[in-house]
C-alpha positions in Angstrom: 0.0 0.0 0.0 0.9 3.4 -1.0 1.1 6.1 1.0 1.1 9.3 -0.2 0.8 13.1 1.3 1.3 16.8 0.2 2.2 20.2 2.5 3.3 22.5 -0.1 0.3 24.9 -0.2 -2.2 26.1 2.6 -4.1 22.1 1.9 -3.5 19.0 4.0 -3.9 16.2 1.5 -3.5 12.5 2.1 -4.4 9.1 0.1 -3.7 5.6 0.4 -3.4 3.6 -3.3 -2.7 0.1 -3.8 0.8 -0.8 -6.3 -1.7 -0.3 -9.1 -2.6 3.4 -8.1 -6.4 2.3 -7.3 -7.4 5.2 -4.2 -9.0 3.4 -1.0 -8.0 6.4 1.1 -8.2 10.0 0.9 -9.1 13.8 2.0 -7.7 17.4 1.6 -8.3 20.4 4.3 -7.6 23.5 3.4 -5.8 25.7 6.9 -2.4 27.3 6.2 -1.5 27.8 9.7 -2.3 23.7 11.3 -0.1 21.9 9.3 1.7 20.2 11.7 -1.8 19.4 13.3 -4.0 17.7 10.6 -0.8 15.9 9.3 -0.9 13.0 11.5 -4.8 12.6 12.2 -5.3 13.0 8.6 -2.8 9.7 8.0 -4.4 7.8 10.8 -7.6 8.3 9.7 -6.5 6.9 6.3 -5.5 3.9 7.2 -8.2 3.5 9.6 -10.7 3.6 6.6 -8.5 1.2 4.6 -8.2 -1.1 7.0 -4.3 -1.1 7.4 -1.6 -0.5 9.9 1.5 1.7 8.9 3.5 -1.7 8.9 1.4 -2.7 5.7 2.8 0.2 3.8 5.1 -0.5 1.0 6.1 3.4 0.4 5.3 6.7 0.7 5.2 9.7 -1.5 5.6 13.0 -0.5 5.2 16.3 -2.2 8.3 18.3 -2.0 7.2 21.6 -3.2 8.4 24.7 -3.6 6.4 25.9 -1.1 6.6 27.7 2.5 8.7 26.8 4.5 6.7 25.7 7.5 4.1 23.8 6.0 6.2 22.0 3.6 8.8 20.8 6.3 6.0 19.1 7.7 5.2 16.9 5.2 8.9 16.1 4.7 10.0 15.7 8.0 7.1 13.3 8.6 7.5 11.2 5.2 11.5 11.0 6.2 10.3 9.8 9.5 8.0 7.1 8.6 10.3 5.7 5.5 13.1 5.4 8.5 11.1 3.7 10.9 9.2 1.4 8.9 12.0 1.0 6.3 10.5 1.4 3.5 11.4 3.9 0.3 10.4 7.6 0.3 9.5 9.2 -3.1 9.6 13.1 -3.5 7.9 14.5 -6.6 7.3 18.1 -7.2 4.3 19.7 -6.1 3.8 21.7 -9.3 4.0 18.9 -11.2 1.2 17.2 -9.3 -1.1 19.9 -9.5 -0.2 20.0 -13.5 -1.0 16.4 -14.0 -4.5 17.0 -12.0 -5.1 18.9 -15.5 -8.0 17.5 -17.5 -7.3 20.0 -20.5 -5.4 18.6 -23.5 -3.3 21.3 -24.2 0.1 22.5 -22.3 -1.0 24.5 -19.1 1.0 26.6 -16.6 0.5 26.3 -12.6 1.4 29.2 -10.5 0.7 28.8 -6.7 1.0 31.0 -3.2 4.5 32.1 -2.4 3.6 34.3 -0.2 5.1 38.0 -0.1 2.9 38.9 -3.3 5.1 36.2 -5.8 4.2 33.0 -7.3 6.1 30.1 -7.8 5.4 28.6 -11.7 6.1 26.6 -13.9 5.4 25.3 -17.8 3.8 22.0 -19.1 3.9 20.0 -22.6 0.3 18.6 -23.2 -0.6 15.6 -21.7 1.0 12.2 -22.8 -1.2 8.8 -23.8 -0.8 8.2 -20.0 -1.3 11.5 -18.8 1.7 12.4 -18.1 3.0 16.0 -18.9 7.0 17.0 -19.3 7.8 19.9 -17.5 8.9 22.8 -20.0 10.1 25.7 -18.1 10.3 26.5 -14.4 10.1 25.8 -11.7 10.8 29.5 -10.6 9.7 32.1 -8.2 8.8 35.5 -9.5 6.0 38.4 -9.3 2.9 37.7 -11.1 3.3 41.0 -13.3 7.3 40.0 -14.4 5.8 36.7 -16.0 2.4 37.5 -17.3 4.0 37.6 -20.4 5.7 33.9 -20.0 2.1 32.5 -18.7 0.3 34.5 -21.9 -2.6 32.7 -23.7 -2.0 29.6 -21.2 -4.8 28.2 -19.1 -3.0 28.6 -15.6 -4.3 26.2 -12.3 -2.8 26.5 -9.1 -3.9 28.7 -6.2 -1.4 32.3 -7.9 -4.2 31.9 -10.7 -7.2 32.4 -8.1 -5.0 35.1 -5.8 -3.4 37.1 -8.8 -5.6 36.5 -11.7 -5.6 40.1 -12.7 -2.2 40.7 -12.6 -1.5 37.6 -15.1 -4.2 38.4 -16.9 -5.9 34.8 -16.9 -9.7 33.5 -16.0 -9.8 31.9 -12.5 -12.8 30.2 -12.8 -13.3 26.7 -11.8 -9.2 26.9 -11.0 -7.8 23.6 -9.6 -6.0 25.3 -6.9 -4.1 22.6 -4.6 -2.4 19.8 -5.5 -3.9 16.5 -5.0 -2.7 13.3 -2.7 -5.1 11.1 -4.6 -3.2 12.4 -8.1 0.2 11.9 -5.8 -0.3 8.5 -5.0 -1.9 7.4 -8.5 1.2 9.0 -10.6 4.1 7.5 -8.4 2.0 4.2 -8.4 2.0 4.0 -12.2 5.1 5.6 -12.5 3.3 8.7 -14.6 4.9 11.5 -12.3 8.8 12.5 -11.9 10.0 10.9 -8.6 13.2 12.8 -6.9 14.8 12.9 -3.8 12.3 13.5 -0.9 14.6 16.8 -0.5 12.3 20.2 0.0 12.4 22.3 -3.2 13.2 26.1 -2.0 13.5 28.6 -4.4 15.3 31.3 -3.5 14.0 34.9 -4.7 14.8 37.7 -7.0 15.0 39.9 -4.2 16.9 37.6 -1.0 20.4 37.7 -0.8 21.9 34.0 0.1 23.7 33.4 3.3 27.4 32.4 3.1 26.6 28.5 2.5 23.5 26.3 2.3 21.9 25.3 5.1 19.9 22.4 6.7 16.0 23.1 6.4 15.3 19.5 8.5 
């Protein structure tokens, strides 16, 4: 069983799949500031309605943004956790691509979500393979809406940026899919249809932050 979970955006989103990406599990809240509170509940209460204990997991997939920082350590610090103690493998995949492959339009699409301090964090997408996969084209990357209107121009654009800054990149923000989806998660790392990484938090740094002397350690 499958276990797979996203904290990138202001959503809680949890599903259980089995190897061939069928859901048996699942549910999304929507608070930015409990994160660290629905996490764990929302997990238990998955496997409760499956039927399963955590030792009958055969992986976990985790979303790995970009995103804020708080929420999205969360999710990572949790998935980390759990692959350690139950020894089993940990699977990142991007958070924009999740919410891209949640895309039922058959064209190529951009998704721009929340990064806070008035910027978005996009990123471009081929249209959708036989399998429904999509190839990322361009991003992702962290700018204002206004400096790349221009980029997402005559694209249909999902993510929560399209609902928040809608004017500013000139787009329609109706019917917007606008968090990404631990039911799409759990399906595309089961069928193999989504990019796995390294369950590594994607930060972006931005146009206007000045890096320290050296990386450091977000877990």
């Amino acid at each position: 069983m499958l276990l797979a979970f996203d904290t990138s955006s202001a959503a809680v989103t949890v599903a259980l799949a089995t190897p061939a990406g069928e859901i048996v599990a699942s549910s999304t809240t929507v608070d930015a500031l409990r994160h660290g509170e629905l996490l764990a509940p929302a997990i238990a209460a998955a496997l409760e309605t499956a039927g399963v204990t955590p030792r009958d997991l055969t992986g976990i997939a985790v979303g790995v943004g970009p995103g804020p920082f708080t929420g999205l350590r969360v999710g990572l610090v949790t998935a980390r956790t759990m692959g350690e103690v139950l020894g089993i493998e940990v699977s990142g995949v991007c958070s924009l691509d999740i919410l891209a492959r949640q895309s039922t339009l058959t064209l190529p699409v951009a998704v721009a979500t929340d990064a806070r301090r008035k910027e978005i964090y996009w990123a471009l997408y081929d249209g959708p393979a036989a399998d429904g996969s999509r190839r990322r084209l361009e991003g992702p990357a962290v700018d204002k809406p206004a400096e790349v209107a221009h980029v997402l121009s005559g694209l249909p654009v999902i993510g929560r940026g399209a609902v928040l800054y809608a004017d500013a990149l000139n787009v329609v923000a109706d019917d917007v899919v606008e968090y990404p989806s631990a039911e799409v998660l759990a399906t595309g790392v089961a069928t193999r249809t989504l990019e796995v990484v390294a369950p590594d938090p994607l930060y972006l740094r931005r146009p206007d932050v000045t890096m320290s002397s050296g990386p450091k350690s977000v877990l």
